[in-house]
N, C-alpha and C positions, 0 to 999 in steps of 0.2 A: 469267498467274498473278501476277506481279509486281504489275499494277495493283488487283487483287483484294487481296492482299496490303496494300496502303498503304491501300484503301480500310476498312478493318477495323484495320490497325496503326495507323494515324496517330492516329484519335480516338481511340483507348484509352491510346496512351504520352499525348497532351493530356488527357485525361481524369484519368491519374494524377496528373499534372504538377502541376494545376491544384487537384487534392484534396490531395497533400502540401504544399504551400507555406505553406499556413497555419499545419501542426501545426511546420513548421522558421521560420515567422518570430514563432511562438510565444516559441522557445526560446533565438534571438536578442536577443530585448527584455531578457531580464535580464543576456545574456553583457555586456552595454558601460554597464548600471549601476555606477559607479564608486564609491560607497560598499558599501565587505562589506556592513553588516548590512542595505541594504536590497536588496542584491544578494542576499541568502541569505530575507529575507522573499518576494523577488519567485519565488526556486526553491521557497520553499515552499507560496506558492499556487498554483502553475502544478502540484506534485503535489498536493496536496489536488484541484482540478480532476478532475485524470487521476483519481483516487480512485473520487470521484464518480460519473463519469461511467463506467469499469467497475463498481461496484458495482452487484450484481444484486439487481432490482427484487422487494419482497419481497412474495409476496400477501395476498392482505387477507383471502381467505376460511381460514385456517389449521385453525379448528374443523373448517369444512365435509370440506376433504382426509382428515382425519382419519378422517372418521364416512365418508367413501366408501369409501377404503382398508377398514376395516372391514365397509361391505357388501361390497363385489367380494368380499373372503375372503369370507365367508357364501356366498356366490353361488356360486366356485367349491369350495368345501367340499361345497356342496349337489350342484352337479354330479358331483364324483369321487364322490360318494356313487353317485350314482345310474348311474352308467357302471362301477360297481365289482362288479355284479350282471348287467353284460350276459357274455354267453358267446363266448369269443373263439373257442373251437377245438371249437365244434360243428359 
């Protein structure tokens, strides 16, 4: 079990390792900037970045959603309509 164990642990702790290093030698580069103000510009592109790159991607088709949302109601409007006349306890 043990060998199973490492053969499945080992590249996934390397795997983490290897993916966080960058976002922590990110955060590095501005800590030993020894001028404040360019030490506080360098914090403030490094969140501008992060910003970016969580902000969620916004669609293009907006109209379209819109006018679907509106059919589907219609669609299920039509339906309740028509299941509204079947007989449940005949």
């Amino acid at each position: 079990m043990d060998s199973t164990l490492l053969k499945f642990a080992l590249p996934a702790v390397i795997a983490l390792a290897i993916s966080a290093a960058p976002a922590a030698a990110v955060e590095q580069n501005c800590r030993f900037i020894q001028a404040k103000p360019e030490r506080e510009a360098c914090y403030k592109r490094q969140e501008d970045e992060l910003a970016a790159k969580r902000r969620p991607v916004a669609p293009a088709n907006d109209g379209q959603t819109l006018e679907t949302l509106r059919q589907m109601r219609q669609d299920d409007d039509a339906f309740y309509r028509s299941i509204n006349n079947i007989c449940r306890g005949c």
